[in-house]
C-alpha positions in Angstrom: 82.4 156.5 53.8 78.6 156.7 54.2 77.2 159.8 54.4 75.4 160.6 57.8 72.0 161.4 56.1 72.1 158.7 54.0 72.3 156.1 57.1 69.4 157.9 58.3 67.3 157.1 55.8 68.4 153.6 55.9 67.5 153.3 59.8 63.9 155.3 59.0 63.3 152.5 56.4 63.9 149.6 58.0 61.7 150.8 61.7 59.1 151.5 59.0 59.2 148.1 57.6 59.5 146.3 61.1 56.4 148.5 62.4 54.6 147.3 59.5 55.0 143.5 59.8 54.3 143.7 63.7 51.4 145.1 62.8 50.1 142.7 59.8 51.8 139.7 62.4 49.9 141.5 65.6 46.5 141.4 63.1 47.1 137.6 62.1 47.6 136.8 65.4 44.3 138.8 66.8 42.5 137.4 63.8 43.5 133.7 64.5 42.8 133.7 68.1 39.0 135.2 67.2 38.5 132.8 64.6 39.1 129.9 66.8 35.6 128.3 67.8 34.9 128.8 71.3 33.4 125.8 73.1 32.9 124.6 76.8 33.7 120.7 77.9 32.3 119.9 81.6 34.2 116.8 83.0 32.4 114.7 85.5 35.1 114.7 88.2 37.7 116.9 89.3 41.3 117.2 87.5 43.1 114.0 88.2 44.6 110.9 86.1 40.9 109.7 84.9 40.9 112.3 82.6 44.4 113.4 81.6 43.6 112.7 78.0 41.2 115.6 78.0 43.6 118.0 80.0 46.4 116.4 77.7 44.9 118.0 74.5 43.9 121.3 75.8 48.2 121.3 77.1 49.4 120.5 74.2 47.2 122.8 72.0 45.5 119.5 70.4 42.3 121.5 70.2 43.3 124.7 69.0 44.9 122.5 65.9 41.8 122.0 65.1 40.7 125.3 65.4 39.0 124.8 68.7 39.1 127.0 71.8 37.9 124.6 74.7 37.6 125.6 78.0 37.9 122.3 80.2 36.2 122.5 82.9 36.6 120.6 86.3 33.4 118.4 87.5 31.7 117.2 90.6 28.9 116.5 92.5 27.3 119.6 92.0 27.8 120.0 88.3 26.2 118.0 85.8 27.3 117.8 82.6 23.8 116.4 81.2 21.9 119.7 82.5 25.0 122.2 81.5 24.3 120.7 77.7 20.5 121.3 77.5 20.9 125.1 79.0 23.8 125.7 76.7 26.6 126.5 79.2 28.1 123.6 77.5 28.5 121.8 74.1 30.2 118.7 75.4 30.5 116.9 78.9 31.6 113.9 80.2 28.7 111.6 82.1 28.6 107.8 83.0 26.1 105.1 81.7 23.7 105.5 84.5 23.5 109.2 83.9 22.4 109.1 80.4 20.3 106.5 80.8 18.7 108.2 84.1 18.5 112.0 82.2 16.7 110.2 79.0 14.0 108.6 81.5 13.3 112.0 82.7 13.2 113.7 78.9 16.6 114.8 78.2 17.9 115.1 74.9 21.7 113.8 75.1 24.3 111.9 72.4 26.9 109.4 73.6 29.8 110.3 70.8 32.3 107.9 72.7 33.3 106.0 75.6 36.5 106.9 77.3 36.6 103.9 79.7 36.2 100.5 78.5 36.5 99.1 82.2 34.7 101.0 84.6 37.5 102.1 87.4 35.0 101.0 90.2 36.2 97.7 91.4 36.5 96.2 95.2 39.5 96.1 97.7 39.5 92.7 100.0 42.2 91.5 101.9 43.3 88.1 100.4 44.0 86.7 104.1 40.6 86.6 105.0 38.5 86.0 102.2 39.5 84.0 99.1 37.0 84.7 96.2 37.4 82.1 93.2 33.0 82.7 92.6 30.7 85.1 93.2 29.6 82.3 96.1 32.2 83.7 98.2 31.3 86.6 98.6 28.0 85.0 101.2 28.5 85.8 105.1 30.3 88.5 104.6 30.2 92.2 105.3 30.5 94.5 101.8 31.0 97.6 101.6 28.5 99.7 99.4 27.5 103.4 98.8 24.0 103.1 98.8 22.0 105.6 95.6 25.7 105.3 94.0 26.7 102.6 91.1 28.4 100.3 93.4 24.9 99.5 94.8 23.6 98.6 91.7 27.0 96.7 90.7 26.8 94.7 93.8 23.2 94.1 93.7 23.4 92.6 90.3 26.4 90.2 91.1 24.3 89.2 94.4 21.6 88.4 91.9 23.9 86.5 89.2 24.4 84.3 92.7 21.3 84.0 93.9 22.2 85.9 96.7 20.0 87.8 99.0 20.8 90.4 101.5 20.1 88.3 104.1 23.1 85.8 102.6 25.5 89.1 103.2 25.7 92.1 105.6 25.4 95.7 103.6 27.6 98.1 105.5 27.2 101.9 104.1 30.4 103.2 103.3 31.6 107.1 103.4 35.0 108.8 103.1 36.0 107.6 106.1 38.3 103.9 106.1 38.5 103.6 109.2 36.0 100.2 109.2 38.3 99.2 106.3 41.5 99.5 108.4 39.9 98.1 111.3 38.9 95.0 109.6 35.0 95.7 110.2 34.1 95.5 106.5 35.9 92.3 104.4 35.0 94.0 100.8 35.6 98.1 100.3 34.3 100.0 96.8 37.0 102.1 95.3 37.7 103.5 91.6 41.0 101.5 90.9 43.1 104.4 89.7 42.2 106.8 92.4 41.1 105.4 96.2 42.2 101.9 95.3 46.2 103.3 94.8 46.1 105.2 97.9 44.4 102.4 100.2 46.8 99.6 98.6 49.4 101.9 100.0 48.3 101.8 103.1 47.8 98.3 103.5 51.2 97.3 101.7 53.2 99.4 104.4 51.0 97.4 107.2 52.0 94.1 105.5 48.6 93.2 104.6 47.9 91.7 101.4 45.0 92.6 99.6 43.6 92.1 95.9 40.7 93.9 93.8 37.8 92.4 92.6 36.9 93.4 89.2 32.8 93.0 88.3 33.7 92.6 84.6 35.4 88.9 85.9 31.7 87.9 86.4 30.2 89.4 83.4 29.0 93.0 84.4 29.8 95.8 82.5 28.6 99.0 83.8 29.7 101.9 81.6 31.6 104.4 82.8 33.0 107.6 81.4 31.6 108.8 78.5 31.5 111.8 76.6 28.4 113.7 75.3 26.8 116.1 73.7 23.4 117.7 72.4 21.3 116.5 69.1 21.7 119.8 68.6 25.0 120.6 68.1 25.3 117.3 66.1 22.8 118.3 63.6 23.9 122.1 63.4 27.7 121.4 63.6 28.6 118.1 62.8 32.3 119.3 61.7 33.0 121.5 64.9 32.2 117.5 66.8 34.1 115.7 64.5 36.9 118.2 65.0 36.1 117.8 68.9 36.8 114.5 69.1 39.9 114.0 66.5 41.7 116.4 68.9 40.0 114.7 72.4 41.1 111.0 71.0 44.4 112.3 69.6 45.1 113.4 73.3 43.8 110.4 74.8 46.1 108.4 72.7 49.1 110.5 73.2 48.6 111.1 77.3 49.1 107.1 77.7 51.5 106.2 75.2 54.3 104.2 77.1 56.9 106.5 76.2 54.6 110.2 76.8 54.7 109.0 80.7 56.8 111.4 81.4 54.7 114.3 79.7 51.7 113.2 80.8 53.1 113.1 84.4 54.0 116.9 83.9 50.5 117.8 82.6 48.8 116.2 85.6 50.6 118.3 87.7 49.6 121.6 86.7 46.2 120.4 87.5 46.4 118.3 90.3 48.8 119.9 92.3 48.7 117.8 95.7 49.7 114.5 94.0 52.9 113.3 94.5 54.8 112.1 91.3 54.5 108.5 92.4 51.2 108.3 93.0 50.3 110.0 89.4 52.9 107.6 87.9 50.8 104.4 89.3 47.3 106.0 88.7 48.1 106.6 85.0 49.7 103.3 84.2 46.6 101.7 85.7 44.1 104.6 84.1 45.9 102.8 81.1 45.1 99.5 81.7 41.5 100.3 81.8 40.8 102.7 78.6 43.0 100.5 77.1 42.6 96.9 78.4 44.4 95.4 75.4 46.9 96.7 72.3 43.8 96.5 69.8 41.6 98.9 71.8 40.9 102.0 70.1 40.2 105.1 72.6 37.0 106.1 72.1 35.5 102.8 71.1 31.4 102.5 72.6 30.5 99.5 73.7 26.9 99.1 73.1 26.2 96.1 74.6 27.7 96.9 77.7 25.4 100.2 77.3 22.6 97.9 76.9 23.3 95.9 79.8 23.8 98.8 82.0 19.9 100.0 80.9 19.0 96.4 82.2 20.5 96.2 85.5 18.7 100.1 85.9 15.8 98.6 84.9 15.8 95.1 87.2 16.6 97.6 89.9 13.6 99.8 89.0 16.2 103.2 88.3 14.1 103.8 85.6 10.4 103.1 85.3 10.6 101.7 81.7 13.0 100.8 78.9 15.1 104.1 77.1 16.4 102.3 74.1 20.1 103.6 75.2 21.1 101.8 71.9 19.1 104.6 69.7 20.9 107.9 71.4 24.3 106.2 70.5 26.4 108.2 67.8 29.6 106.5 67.5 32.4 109.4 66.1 35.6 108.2 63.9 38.0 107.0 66.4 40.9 108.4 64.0 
């Protein structure tokens, strides 16, 4: 039989040894989560399937592996990513060809480290029963649907161009955020990023039985980059490990968010940050955010295309966006893709 005193010793002993490894577990634990580098990513648009490789990472603790803590921040058209860099409210930001290229005209110091999109996501919607386009040819007497100041214009301009097309071959109707001319069958050609505006108006003219395709500017040879992320000369010359650890974790979650068989993951992490999309319509945006990160199977995420940069300072340029040439080519830092 054990003695009663004896058996309080034992307890006494072991709440002693339990307080003590909370304690040196508690410490580790504080001491981990302050050694973690603290950094800020501004994303150009709000949370929704174009960038659910970056939310993907920060989910699934992709960054903190690395030893990051990144706060992802949502974009829009009040924040700019470009400006946030040179203040130093942010080390890294997401911003498309035609920013860069616009902010270095002006004296902004920037970096492209990658290129998330290797198709930029603005196409055109057109219903297939009332115009047929097999050349850019086809596209003369009929009404198209621009954002005039926004890329499209300068998209469309330069296909006009590549068919000696003037605007007095085509009527320029300025499109807002109302479809209504679309739906009424006032304007033949509608702008729309493919894995956002174009899901939702397909949807809408599939239930109405009209049949519609997208016209895709990289058919007729124009690349206009879009998504890309940045960062500071800075913070590349200061910390070239803490970028390089950056983007292993950001491409790691890129990759992982539209794996075939992650679908289902990446579905879930959408929806904790874009909470009014149905599960449908995140399922069709991110198998066609796939298609254009990752046009083909030997596409690495990440990849920058620099004569698609280069052709995007061109079309600026012809279009007098910028007063003289930037050099894109020379602010172009291309990080490990693995």
């Amino acid at each position: 039989m054990i003695r009663p005193d004896v058996t309080r010793r034992i307890n006494w002993k072991w709440i002693v040894t339990a307080f003590v490894a909370a304690a040196l577990f508690g410490s580790i634990a504080v001491n981990s989560a302050a050694a973690a580098e603290k950094l800020s990513y501004r994303l150009k648009w709000i949370f929704n399937a174009s960038v659910v490789g970056d939310i993907y990472a920060d989910a699934h603790r992709l960054f903190a592996e690395q030893g990051l803590q990144v706060a992802v921040k949502e974009g829009g058209p009040e924040r700019d990513a470009i400006r946030e860099l040179e203040i130093g409210r942010a080390q890294f930001g997401v911003a498309s060809a035609d920013q860069v290229i616009r902010a270095i005209s002006k004296g902004a110091q920037v970096v492209v480290i990658a290129q998330i999109f290797q198709v930029n996501p603005l196409q055109w919607i057109y219903r297939s029963d009332e115009m047929q386009i097999s050349g850019l040819g086809d596209l003369k007497g009929k009404t198209l649907g621009v954002t005039f100041g926004g890329n499209d214009e300068a998209i469309l301009r330069t296909l006009l161009a590549k068919a000696d097309l003037t605007e007095n071959d085509v009527k320029l109707f300025s499109v807002r955020y109302d479809y209504t001319p679309l739906y009424q069958r006032k304007v033949n050609f509608w702008p729309v990023y493919r894995n956002s505006q174009g899901v939702f108006l397909g949807r809408k003219l599939k239930m109405a039985g009209e049949p519609f395709e997208f016209f895709k500017p990289t058919d007729y040879g124009v690349q206009f980059v879009a998504n890309s992320v940045v960062t500071s000369p800075q913070m590349l010359k200061d910390h070239p490990e803490t970028v390089a650890k950056f983007t292993r974790a950001l491409f790691a979650g890129w990759r992982a968010a539209l794996e075939p068989q992650n679908s289902g993951k990446a579905i879930d992490t959408l929806q904790i940050y874009d909470k009014d999309s149905t599960v449908e319509n995140l399922k069709e945006q991110l198998d066609i955010t796939r298609e254009l990160i990752k046009p083909n199977a030997e596409t690495e995420i990440g990849r920058i295309d620099i004569a698609a940069w280069v052709q995007t300072e061109k079309i600026m340029l012809a279009q007098k966006q910028i007063s003289e040439p930037v050099r894109v080519e020379q602010v172009i830092k291309q990080m490990p893709l693995r």
